[in-house]
C-alpha positions in Angstrom: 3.0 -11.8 -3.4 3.6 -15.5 -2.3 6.1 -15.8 -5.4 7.8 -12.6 -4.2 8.4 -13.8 -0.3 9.5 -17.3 -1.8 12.3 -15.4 -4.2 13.3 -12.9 -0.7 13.6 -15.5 1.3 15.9 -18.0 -1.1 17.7 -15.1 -1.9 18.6 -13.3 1.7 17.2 -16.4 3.8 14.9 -14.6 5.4 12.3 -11.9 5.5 12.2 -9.9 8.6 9.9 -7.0 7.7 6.9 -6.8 5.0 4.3 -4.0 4.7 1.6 -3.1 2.4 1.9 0.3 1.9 0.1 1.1 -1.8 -1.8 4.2 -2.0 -3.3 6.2 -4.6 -1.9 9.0 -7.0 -2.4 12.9 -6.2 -1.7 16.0 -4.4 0.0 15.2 -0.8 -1.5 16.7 2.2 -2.2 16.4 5.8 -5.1 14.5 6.5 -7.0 17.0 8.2 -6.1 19.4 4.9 -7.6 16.5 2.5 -10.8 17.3 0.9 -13.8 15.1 1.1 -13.6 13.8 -2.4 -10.0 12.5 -2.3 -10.8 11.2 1.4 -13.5 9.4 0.2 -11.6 7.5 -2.7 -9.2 5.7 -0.3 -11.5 3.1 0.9 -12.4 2.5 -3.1 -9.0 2.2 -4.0 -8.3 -0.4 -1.1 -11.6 -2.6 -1.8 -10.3 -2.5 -5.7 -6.5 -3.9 -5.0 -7.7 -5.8 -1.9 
């Protein structure tokens, strides 16, 4: 990640804007429509990449 801001910013000069927005494969839905075994994978899949 630090490589990645380092190559933006001597490229454009700056970076303005950066969000980490990685989520996990499958079926989209409304939150409240999300069954209790794919809602329960999202805080696995965040402690794994984190």
């Amino acid at each position: 990640m630090k490589r990645a801001v380092e190559q933006t910013v001597s490229r454009f000069g700056r970076l303005d804007v950066a969000a980490n927005c990685a989520g996990v494969g499958g079926d989209m839905a409304r939150l409240e429509e999300t069954d209790q075994a794919a809602a329960s994978s999202l805080p696995d899949a965040r402690a794994r990449r984190a």
